[in-house]
MARTI-526256 format. One record per residue (C-alpha): residue number from 0; y, z, x. Coordinates in steps of 0.25 Angstrom, whole numbers. Example, Ala and Ser with C-alpha at 12.3 -4.5 7.8 and 13.67 -1.06 7.14 Angstrom:
REM residues 2
<nr = 0 yy = -18 zz = 31 xx = 49> .
<nr = 1 yy = -4 zz = 29 xx = 55> .
REM end
This chain:
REM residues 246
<nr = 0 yy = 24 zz = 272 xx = 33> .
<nr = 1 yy = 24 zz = 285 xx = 25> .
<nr = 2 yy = 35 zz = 294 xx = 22> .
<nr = 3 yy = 35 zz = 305 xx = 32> .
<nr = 4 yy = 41 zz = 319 xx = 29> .
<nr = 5 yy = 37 zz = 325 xx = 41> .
<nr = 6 yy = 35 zz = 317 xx = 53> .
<nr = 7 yy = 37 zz = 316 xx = 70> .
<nr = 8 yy = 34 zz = 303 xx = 75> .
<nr = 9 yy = 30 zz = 302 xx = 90> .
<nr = 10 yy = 25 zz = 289 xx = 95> .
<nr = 11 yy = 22 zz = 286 xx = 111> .
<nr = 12 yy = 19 zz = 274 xx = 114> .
<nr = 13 yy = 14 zz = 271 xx = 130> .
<nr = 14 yy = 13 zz = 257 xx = 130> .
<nr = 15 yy = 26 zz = 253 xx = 127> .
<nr = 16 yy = 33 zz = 240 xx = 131> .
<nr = 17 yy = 29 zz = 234 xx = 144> .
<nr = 18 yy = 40 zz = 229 xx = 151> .
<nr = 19 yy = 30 zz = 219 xx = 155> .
<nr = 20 yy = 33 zz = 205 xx = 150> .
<nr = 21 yy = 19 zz = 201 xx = 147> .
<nr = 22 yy = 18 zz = 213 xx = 139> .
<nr = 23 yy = 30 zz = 215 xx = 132> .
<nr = 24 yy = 30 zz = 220 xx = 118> .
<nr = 25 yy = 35 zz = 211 xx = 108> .
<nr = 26 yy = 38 zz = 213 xx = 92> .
<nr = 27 yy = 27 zz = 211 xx = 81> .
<nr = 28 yy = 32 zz = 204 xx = 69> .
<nr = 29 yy = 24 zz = 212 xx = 61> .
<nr = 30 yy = 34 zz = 226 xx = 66> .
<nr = 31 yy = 48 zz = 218 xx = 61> .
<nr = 32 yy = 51 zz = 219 xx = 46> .
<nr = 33 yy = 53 zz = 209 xx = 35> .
<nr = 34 yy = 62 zz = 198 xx = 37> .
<nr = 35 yy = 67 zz = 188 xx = 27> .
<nr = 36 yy = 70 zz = 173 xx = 28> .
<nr = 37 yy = 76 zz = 170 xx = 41> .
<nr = 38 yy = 72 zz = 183 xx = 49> .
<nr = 39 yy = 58 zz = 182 xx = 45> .
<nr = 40 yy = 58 zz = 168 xx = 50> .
<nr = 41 yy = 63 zz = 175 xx = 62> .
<nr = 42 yy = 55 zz = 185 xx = 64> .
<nr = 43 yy = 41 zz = 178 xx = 63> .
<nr = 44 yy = 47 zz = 170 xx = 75> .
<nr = 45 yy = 50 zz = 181 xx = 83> .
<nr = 46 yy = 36 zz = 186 xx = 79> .
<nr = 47 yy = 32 zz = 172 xx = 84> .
<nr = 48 yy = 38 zz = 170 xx = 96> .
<nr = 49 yy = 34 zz = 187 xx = 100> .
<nr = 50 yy = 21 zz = 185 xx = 97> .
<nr = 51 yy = 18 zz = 172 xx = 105> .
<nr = 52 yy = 27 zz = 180 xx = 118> .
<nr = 53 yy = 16 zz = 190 xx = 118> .
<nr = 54 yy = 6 zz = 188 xx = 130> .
<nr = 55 yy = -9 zz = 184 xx = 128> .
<nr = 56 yy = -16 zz = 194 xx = 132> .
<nr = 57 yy = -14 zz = 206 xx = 143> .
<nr = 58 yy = -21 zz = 204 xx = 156> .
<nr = 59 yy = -25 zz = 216 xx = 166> .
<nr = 60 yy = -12 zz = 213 xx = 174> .
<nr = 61 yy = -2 zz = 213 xx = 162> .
<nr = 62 yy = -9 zz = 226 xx = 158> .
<nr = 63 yy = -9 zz = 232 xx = 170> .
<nr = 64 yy = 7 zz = 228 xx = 172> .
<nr = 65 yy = 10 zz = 234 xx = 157> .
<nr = 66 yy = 2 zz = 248 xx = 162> .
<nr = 67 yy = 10 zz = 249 xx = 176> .
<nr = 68 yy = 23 zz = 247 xx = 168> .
<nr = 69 yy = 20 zz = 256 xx = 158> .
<nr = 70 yy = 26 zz = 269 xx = 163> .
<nr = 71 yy = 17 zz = 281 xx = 155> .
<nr = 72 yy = 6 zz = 289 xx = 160> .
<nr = 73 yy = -2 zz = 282 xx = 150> .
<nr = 74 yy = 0 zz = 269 xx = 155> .
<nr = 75 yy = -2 zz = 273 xx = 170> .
<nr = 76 yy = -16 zz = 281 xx = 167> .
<nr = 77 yy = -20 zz = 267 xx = 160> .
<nr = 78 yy = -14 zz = 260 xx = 174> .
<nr = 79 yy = -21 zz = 269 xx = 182> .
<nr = 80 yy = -36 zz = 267 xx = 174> .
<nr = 81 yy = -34 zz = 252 xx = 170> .
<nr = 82 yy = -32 zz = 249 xx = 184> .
<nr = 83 yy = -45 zz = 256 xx = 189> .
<nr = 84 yy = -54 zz = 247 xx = 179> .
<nr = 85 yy = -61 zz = 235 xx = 188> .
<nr = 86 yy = -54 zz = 222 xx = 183> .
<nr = 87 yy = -64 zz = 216 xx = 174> .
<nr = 88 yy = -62 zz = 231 xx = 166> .
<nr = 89 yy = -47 zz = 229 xx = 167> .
<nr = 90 yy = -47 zz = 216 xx = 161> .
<nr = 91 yy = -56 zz = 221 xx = 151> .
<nr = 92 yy = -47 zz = 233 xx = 148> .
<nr = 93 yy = -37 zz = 223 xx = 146> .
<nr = 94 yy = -43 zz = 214 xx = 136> .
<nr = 95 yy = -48 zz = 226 xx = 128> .
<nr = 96 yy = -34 zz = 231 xx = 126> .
<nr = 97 yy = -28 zz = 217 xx = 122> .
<nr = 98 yy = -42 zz = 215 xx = 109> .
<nr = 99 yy = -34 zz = 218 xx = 97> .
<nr = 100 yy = -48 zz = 223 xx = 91> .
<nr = 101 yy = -48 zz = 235 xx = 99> .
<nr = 102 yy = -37 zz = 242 xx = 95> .
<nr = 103 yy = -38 zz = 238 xx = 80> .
<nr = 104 yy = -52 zz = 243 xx = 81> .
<nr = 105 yy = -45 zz = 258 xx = 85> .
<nr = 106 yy = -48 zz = 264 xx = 71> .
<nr = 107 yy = -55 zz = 278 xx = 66> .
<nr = 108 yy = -56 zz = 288 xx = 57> .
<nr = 109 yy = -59 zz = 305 xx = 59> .
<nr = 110 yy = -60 zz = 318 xx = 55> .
<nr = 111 yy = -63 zz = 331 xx = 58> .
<nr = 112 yy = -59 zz = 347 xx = 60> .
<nr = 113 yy = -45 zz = 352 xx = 63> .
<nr = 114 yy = -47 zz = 358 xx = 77> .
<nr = 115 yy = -59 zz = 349 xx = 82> .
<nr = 116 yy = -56 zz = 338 xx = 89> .
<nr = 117 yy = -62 zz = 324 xx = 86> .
<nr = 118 yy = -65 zz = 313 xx = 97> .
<nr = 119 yy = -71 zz = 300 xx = 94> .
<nr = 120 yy = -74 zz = 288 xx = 105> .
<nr = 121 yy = -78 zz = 274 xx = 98> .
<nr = 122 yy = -80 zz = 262 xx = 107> .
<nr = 123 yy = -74 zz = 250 xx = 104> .
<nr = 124 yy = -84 zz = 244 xx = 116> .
<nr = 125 yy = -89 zz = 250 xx = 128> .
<nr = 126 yy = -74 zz = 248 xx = 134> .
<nr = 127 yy = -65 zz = 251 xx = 122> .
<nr = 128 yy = -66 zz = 265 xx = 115> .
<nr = 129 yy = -58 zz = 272 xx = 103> .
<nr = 130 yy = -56 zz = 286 xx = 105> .
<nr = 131 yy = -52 zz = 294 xx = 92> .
<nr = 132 yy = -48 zz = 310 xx = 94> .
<nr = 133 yy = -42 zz = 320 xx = 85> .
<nr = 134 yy = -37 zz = 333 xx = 89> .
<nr = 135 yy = -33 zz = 343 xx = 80> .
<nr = 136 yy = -28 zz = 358 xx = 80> .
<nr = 137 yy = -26 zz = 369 xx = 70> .
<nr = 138 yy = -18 zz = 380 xx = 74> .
<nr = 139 yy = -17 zz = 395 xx = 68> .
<nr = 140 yy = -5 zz = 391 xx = 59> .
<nr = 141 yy = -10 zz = 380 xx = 53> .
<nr = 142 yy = -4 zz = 368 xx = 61> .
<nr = 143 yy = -13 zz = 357 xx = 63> .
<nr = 144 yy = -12 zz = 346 xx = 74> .
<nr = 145 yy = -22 zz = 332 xx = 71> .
<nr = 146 yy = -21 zz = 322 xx = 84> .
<nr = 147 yy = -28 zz = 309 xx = 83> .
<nr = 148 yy = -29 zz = 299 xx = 94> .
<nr = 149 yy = -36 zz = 285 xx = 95> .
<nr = 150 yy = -37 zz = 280 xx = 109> .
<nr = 151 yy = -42 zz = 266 xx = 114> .
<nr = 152 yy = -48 zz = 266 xx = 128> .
<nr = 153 yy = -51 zz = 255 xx = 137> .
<nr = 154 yy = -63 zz = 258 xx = 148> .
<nr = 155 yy = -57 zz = 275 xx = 146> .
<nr = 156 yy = -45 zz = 271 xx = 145> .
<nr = 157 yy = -35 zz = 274 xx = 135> .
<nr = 158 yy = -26 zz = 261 xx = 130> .
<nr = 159 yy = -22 zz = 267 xx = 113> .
<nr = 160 yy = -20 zz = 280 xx = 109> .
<nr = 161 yy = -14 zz = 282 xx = 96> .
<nr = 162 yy = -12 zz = 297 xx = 93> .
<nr = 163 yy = -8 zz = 304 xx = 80> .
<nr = 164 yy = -6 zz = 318 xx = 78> .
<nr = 165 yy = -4 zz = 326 xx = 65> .
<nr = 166 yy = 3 zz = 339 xx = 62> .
<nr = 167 yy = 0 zz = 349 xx = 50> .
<nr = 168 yy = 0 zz = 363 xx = 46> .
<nr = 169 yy = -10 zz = 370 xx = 38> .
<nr = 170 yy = -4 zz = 384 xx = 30> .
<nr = 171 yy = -11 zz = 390 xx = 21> .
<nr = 172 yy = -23 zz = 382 xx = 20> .
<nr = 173 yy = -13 zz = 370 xx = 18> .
<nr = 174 yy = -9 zz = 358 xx = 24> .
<nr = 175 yy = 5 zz = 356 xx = 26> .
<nr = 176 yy = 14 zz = 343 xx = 24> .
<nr = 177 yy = 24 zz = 345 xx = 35> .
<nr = 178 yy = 14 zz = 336 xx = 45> .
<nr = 179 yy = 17 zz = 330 xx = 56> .
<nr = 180 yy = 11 zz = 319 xx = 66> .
<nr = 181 yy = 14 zz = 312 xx = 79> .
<nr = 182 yy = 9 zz = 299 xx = 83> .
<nr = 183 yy = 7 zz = 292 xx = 98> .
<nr = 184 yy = 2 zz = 280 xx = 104> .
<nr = 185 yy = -3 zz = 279 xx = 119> .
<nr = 186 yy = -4 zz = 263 xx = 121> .
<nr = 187 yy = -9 zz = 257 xx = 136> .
<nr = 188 yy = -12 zz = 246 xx = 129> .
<nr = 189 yy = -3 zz = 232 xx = 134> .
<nr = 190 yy = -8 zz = 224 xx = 123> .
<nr = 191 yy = -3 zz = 230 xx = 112> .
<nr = 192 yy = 9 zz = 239 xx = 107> .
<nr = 193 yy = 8 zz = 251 xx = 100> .
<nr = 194 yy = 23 zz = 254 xx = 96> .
<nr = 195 yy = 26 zz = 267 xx = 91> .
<nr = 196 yy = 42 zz = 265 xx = 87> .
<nr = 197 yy = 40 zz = 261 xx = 73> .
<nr = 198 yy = 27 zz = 270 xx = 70> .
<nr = 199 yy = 27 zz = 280 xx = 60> .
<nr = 200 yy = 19 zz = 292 xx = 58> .
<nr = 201 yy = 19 zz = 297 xx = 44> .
<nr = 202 yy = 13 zz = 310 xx = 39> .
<nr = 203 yy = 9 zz = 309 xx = 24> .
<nr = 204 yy = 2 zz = 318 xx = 14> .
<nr = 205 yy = 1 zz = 331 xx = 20> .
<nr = 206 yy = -4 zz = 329 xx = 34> .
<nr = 207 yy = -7 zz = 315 xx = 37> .
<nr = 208 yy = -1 zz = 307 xx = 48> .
<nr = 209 yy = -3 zz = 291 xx = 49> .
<nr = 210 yy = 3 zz = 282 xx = 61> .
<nr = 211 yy = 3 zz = 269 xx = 60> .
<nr = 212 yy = 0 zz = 259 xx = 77> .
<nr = 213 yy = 4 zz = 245 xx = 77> .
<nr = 214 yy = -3 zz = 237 xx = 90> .
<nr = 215 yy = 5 zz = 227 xx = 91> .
<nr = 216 yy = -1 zz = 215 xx = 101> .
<nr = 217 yy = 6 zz = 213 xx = 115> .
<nr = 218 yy = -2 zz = 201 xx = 121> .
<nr = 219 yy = -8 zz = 192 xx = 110> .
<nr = 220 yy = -22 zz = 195 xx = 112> .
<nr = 221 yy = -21 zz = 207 xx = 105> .
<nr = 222 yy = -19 zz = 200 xx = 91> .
<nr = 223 yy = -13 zz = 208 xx = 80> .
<nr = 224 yy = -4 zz = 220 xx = 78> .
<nr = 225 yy = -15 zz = 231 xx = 75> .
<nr = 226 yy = -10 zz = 243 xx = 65> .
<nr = 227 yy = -17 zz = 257 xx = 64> .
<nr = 228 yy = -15 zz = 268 xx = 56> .
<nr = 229 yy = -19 zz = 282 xx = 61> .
<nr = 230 yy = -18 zz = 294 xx = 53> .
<nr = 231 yy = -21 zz = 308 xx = 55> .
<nr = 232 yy = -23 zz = 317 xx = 42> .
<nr = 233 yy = -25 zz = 333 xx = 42> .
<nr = 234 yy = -31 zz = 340 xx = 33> .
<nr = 235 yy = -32 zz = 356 xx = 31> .
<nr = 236 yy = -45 zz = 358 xx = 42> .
<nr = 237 yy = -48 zz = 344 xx = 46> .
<nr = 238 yy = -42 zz = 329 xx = 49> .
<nr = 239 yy = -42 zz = 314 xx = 48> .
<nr = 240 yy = -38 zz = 305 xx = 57> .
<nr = 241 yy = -39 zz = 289 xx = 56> .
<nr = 242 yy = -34 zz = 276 xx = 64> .
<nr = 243 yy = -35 zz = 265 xx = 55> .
<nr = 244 yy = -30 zz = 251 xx = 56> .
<nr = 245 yy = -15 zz = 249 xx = 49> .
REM end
């Protein structure tokens, strides 16, 4: 990523590691680093051998054992509204997490005023919708706050949020470089892993803040690891914001 100067990185994870053993995590070859010789020998048949452990698909009953092990509020609201769906919608809801094409179909670009909030709904189908918001505040000395979310929801209800907020300050008529930003993912989603330990938010010019989200597949029918790029960009009265595909 970018050279930061001024940076706090804070990255939430919910869906973290199921204890389950149909759902347990494992390493994507593409996160290990270059090998030579022997080692990258190796590593293609620990890559191998990992990707062929990985279950074929989630079912409502391995879904709803990841969700009741899971011990977040997140997790047990999602419990609580997955299990009140009638069974042909849960195993719908289920088979919508697991389409790789839905979450790398999560992309979009905005902008607008400092101080006037932004939400936009996109349906994916009458089921799946993206919801894209970006708040934004302007205080009396000068400091700016820019929060963008991009939330996939399932019937209502929420399975991805990634969030990135962006920090500036404005002084006589001028946009500062000692921005900040602060980046978080809200994942309820069993069939893919959003893992925050390596990511890095990087502010660069004078107030723009880009993350990078890697999905990486936990059951086999998702397909592909999925990258997106998200970036928040503020300007002296207005601001960008984008989530584009890595």
């Amino acid at each position: 990523m970018h050279t930061v100067t001024t940076l706090r990185l804070t990255t939430v994870v919910v869906a973290g590691a199921a204890t389950l053993s149909v759902l347990a995590p494992a390493a994507s070859a593409s996160e290990a680093g270059p090998h030579q010789g022997s080692q990258t020998v190796a590593s293609r048949t620990v890559a191998s051998q990992t990707a062929a452990k990985l279950p074929a698909k989630l079912t409502v009953k391995s879904y709803t054992a990841y969700l009741k092990a899971q011990k977040t509020p997140e997790a047990q609201r999602t419990l609580k509204s997955f299990s009140a769906l009638p069974a042909a919608k849960q195993a719908g809801f289920v088979g919508y997490l697991q389409n790789g094409k839905i979450y790398a179909s999560l992309f979009r670009q905005l902008k607008g005023n400092v101080n006037h909030p932004v939400k936009t709904v996109t349906p994916y189908n009458k089921d799946v919708k993206f919801v894209h918001e970006v708040t934004s505040t302007k205080n009396t000395k000068g400091a700016v706050s820019v929060s963008y979310s991009a939330t996939e929801t399932i019937y209502g209800i929420p399975v991805t949020s990634e969030k990135l907020t962006l920090h500036y300050k404005i002084v006589k008529g001028k946009v500062q470089r000692n921005a900040r930003a602060v980046a978080k993912v809200t994942n309820v989603n069993a069939a893919v892993a959003i893992k925050s330990g390596n990511v890095k938010v990087a502010v660069k010019g004078i107030a723009r803040a880009d993350v990078t989200w890697k999905a990486t597949p936990r059951v086999k029918a998702v397909g592909k690891p999925v990258l997106k790029d998200q970036a928040v960009t503020g300007h002296l009265n207005t601001w960008t914001a984008s989530l584009i595909h890595g």
